[in-house]
N, C-alpha and C positions, 0 to 999 in steps of 0.2 A: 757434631758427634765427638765424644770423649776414646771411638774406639775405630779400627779401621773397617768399614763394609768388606761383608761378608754373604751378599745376597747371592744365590743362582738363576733368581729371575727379575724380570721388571715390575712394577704396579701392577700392571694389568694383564700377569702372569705367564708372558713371553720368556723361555729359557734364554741365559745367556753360555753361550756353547763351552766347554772348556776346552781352550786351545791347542789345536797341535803345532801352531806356528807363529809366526807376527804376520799382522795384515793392517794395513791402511782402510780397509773398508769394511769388510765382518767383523761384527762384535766376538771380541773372546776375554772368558777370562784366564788365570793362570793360578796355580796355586804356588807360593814362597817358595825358592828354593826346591821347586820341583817334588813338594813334598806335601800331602792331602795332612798331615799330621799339624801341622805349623796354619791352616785357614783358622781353626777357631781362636789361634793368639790375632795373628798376623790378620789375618783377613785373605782376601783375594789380590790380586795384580788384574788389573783392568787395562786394555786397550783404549784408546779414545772411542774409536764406533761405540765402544760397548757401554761408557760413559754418557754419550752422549744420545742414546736413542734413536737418532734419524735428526734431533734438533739442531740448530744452527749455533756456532759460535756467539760469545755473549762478553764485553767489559762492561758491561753495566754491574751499579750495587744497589739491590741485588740484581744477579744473573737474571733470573726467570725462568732459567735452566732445567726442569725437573730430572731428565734424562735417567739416570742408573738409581736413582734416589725414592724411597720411599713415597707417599702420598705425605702431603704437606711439610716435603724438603727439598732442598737443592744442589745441584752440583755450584760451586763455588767461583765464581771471576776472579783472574787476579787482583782486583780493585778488591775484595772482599779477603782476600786472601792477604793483601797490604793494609788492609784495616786492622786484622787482628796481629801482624807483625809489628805494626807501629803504637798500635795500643799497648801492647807486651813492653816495646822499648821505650816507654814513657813513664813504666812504672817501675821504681827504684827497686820494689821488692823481688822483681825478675828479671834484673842485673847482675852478669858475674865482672865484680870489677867496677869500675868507671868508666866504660866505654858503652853507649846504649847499645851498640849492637851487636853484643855480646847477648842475645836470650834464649840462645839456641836450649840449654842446658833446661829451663825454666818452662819449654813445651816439650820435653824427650823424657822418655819413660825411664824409668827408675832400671829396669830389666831389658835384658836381650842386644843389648850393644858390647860390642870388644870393647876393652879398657884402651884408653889413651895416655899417655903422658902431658900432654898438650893442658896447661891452663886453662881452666874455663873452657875447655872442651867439651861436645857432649860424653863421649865415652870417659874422663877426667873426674871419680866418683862418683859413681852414680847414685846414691843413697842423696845428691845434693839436686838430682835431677827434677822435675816433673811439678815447680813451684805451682804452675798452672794449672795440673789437672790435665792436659791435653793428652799426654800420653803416645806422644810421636812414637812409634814402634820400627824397627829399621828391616822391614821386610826384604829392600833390595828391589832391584826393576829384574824383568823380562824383556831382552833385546835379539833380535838378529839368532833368534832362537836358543839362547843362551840367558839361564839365569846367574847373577852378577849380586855382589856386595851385599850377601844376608847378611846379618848384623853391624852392616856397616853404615849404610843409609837409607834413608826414612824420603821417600819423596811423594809427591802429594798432587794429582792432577786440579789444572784448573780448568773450565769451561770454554776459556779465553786463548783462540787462534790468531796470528797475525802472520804475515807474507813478507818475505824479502828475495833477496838475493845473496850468492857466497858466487866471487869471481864471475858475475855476469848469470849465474844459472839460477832461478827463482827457486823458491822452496816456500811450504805451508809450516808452523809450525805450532804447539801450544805453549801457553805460560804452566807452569811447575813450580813448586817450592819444594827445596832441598835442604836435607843435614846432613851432617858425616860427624862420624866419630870424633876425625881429629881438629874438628871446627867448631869455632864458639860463634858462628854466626848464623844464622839463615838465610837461604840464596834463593833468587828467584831464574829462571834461565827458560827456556825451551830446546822441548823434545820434539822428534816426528811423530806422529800420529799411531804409529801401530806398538809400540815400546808398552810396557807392560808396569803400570804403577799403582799406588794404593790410591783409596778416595775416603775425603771424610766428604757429607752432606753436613749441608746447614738447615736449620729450621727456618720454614718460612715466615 
């Protein structure tokens, strides 16, 4: 998808609630900024539950995911999510620079990001943004009941949970992809489950 979902309900017509809170297990969604005016740029802020429907974690390409996603789309694995990061950094004409991983600029929207000073920045003219078409929009997350960095970054759930530990204590978490303003790169990282991010679908 060239833009960020903006659905309130699932395929088969199940609301998804909008949230009063963060939650690791009900689906919610959240609007930008805390502002119902910015869903039809922005899109919604999604939960994982709310992403994911009841189905299970997925690294597979593709996922098989359907979860928040239209009839004949998908919620996205990181594996799929690094196909089209690494496909971008392979093509000279969505390089800022000579460094490949420099393409942050070349999937970020033309519009809606603070200005940076930062080289090859995304926020770093934007009129040079958006070579791709994807149109990364920086709606900002929803966390710990608090929304965070509108026009700063653009982050992007993926399908794909994996478990570790921090100082002996387990944790669940998902893969993500990140922008920022003042970064010329795209980052992959994980969140906890109930944080509030945008979603594109892929066609199946």
């Amino acid at each position: 998808m060239a833009e960020n979902l903006r659905t309130s309900r699932y395929a088969d017509g199940a609301e998804i609630p909008l949230g009063p809170s963060s939650s690791t297990t009900s689906p919610y969604r959240y609007n930008p900024n805390n502002d119902v005016n910015n869903v039809s740029t922005y899109g919604y802020l999604y939960n994982w539950p709310a992403i994911m429907h009841g189905e299970s974690g997925s690294d597979a390409n593709p996922s098989g995911v359907q979860g928040i996603c239209p009839n004949g789309w998908h919620v996205p694995s990181i594996a799929e999510w690094k196909q089209l990061t690494d496909y971008v950094g392979s093509q000279s004409q969505y390089i800022c620079g000579n460094d490949t991983s420099y393409i942050a600029k070349a999937i970020s929207a033309t519009t809606g990001w603070y200005n940076s000073m930062e080289p090859c920045a995304v926020g770093n003219d934007l009129s040079a943004n958006n070579a791709t078409g994807f149109s990364a929009l920086p709606a900002g997350d929803f966390r710990d009941g608090y929304y965070n960095f509108f026009g700063e970054t653009a982050s992007f759930w993926s399908a794909t949970d994996f478990s570790g530990s921090d100082y002996g204590i387990p944790f669940t978490r998902v893969y993500y992809l990140f922008l920022y303003l003042h970064s010329a790169n795209v980052e992959e990282s994980g969140f906890v489950k109930d944080y509030g991010l945008s979603v594109r679908c892929v066609r199946d």
